[in-house]
Structures are given as structure tokens and as C-alpha cells.
C-alpha positions as CSV (number, residue, x, y, z in Angstrom):
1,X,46.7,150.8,44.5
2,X,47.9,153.0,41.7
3,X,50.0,150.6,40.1
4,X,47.6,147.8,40.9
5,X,44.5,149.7,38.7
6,X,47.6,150.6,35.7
7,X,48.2,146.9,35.3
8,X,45.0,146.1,35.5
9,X,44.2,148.8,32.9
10,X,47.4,147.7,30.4
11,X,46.4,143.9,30.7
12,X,42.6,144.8,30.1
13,X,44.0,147.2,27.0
14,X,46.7,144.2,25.9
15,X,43.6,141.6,26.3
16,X,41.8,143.8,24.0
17,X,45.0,144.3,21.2
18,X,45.6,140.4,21.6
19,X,42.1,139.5,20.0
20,X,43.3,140.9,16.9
21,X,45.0,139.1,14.3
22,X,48.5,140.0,15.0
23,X,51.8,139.2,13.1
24,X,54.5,137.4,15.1
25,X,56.4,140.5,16.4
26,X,53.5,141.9,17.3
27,X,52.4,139.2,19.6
28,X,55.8,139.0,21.3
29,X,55.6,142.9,21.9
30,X,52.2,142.3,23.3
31,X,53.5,139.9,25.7
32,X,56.6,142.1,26.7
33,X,54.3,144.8,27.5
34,X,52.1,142.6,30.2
35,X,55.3,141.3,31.5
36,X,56.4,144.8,31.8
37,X,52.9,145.8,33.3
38,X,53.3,142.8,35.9
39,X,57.0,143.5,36.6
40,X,56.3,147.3,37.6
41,X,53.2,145.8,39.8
42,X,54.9,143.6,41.6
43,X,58.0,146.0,42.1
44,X,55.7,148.3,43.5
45,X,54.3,145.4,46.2
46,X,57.8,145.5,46.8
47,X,59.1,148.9,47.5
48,X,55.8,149.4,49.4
49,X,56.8,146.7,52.0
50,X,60.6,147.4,52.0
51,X,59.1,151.4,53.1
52,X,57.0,149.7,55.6
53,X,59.6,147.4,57.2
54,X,61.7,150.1,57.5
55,X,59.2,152.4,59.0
56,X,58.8,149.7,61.6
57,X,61.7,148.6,62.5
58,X,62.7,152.9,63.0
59,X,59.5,152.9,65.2
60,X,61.0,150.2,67.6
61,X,64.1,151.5,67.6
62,X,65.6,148.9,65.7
63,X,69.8,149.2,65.6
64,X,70.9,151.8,63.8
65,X,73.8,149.6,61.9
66,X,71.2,147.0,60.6
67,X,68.8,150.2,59.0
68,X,71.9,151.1,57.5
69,X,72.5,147.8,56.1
70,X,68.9,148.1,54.4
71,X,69.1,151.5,53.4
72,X,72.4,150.1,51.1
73,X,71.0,147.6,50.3
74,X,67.9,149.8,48.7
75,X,70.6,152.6,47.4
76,X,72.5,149.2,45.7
77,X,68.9,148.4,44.4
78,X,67.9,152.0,43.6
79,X,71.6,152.1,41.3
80,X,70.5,149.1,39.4
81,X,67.3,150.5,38.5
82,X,68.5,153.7,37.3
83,X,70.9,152.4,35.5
84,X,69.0,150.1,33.4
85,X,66.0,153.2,32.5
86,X,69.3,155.4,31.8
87,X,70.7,152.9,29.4
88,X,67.2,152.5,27.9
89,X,67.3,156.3,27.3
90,X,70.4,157.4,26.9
91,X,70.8,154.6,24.0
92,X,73.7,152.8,25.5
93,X,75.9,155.8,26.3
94,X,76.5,155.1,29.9
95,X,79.8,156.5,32.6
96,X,82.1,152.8,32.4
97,X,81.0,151.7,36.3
98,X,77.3,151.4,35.2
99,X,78.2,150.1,31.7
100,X,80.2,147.2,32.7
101,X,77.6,146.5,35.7
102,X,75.1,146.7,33.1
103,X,77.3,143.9,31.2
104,X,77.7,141.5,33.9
105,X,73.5,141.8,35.2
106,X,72.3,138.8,33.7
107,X,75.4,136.5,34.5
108,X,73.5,134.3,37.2
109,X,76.6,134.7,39.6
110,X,76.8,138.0,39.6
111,X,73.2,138.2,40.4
112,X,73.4,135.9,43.5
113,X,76.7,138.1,44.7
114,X,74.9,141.1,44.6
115,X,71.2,139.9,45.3
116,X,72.7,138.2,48.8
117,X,75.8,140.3,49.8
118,X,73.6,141.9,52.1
119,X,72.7,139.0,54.0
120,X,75.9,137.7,54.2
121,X,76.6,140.5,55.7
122,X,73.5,140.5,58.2
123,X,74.0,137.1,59.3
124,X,77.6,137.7,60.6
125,X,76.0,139.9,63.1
126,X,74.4,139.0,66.2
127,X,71.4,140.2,66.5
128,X,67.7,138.8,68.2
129,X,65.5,136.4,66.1
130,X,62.7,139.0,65.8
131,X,65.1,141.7,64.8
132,X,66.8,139.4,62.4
133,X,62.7,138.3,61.2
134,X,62.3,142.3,60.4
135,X,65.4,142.9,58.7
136,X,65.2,140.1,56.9
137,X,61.8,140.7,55.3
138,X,63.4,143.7,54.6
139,X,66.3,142.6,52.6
140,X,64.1,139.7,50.3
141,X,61.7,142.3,49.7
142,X,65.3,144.5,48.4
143,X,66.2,141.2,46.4
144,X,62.9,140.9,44.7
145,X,63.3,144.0,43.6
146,X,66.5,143.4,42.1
147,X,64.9,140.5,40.3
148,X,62.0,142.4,38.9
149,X,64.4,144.9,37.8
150,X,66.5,142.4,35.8
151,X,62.9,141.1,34.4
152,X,62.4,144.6,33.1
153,X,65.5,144.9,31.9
154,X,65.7,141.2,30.0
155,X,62.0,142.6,28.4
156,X,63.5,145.8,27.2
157,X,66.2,144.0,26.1
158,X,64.2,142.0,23.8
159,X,62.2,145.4,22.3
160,X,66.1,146.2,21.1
161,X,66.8,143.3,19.4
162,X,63.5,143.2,17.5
């Protein structure tokens, strides 16, 4: 709910700024800030529903070695997001394993490796349909959040280079 009343606050604010008559670059900033607004919203949807999944599936006492494949899976996602706010404010000075991650996180292959390594993994377990349903939810709702991440990312990204 707290991230659902900021972005509605930022896009009523942006709404507001984009009435204005506003130079080229300002438009396109405009525009990266409710994309930014909408990518933290929905990454919140997100995390909230991966928490609740997991909560769940601990509740049913759901096997231990699939929670552990989310909870890498959300450490994996957790890096990714840390790493991109840490090169944001460290300036580009980041240790070499997150810098050349950083590099390779908008090649489309190595965002399908590491977006679905986890369900390659899941799958080659044998596990029961609604077990498999629950992790599974579970591990799109990790993915998404690697996607939104990359969003924020590409959107800072642009701030740079104008």
C-alpha cells in the first residue's frame, strides 16, 4: 500500500510537471521518473507475493530443498538489485564480479540464463503438482523482479547518458 500511494503521488506530481512547457530533455526525464515510479510499484507487488509464497509453502511444510531453491533464487535477485543502486552510487566504482555482471545485464541471453536457472533447476526435481504450482509462483514472482530491476536499471542508465 505504501508504494501503491508513492506512485500514485509521483505520477499525480509528474502529471502536474508534464502540463508545462518542457524542453526535450525535460520530457524524457519526466518519463523516466514514472517509469521509475511504476517499476518500484510493481517490484513491490512482487517481493510482497514472493514473502507470501514463501510464508506458505513454510506453513505446509513444504521441502526444505525447494525453500532453499527460492531463497537463492531471491539472494541471486537481491545481488542484482544491490548491485545496480551501488553502481548508481558509488559512480561506477564497483569489486570486478559485480562490475562485469553489471556488463553482461542487458545481453538478452544472459538474462534468460539467469532469469530461468532456477527453474531448470526446479523441474529436474520430482516433486507434486501443487508443490511444483507454489514454488513456481514463487520463482516468476523472483524473475519479475529481476526484470523490473533491469527496467530500473535501463532508466537510470538513460539519466547518465543525458
Amino acid at each position: 500500500r505504501i508504494t501503491d500511494n508513492i506512485y500514485q503521488e509521483v505520477e499525480a506530481f509528474l502529471g502536474k510537471v508534464i502540463e508545462a512547457r518542457l524542453s526535450p530533455s525535460q520530457s524524457l526525464a519526466v518519463r523516466g521518473f514514472l517509469r521509475l515510479s511504476k517499476e518500484f510499484e510493481a517490484m513491490a507487488d512482487k517481493c510482497r507475493l514472493v514473502v507470501h509464497k514463501m510464508r506458505d509453502l513454510e506453513k505446509r511444510g513444504f521441502n526444505k530443498e525447494e525453500l532453499l531453491l527460492i531463497r537463492e533464487a531471491a539472494e541471486e535477485a537481491l545481488f542484482d538489485y544491490e548491485m545496480v543502486f551501488s553502481e548508481i552510487a558509488s559512480d561506477g566504482v564497483l569489486d570486478k564480479k559485480s562490475q562485469e555482471r553489471l556488463e553482461k545485464f542487458n545481453e538478452a541471453t544472459f538474462t534468460m540464463e539467469m532469469t530461468f536457472a532456477p527453474f531448470k533447476s526446479f523441474f529436474s526435481r520430482g516433486t507434486n503438482k501443487s508443490q511444483k504450482e507454489g514454488v513456481l509462483e514463487a520463482l516468476v514472482g523472483l524473475s519479475q523482479i529481476r526484470l523490473h530491476t533491469q527496467n530500473i536499471y535501463q532508466v537510470l542508465q538513460g539519466f547518465k547518458r543525458s
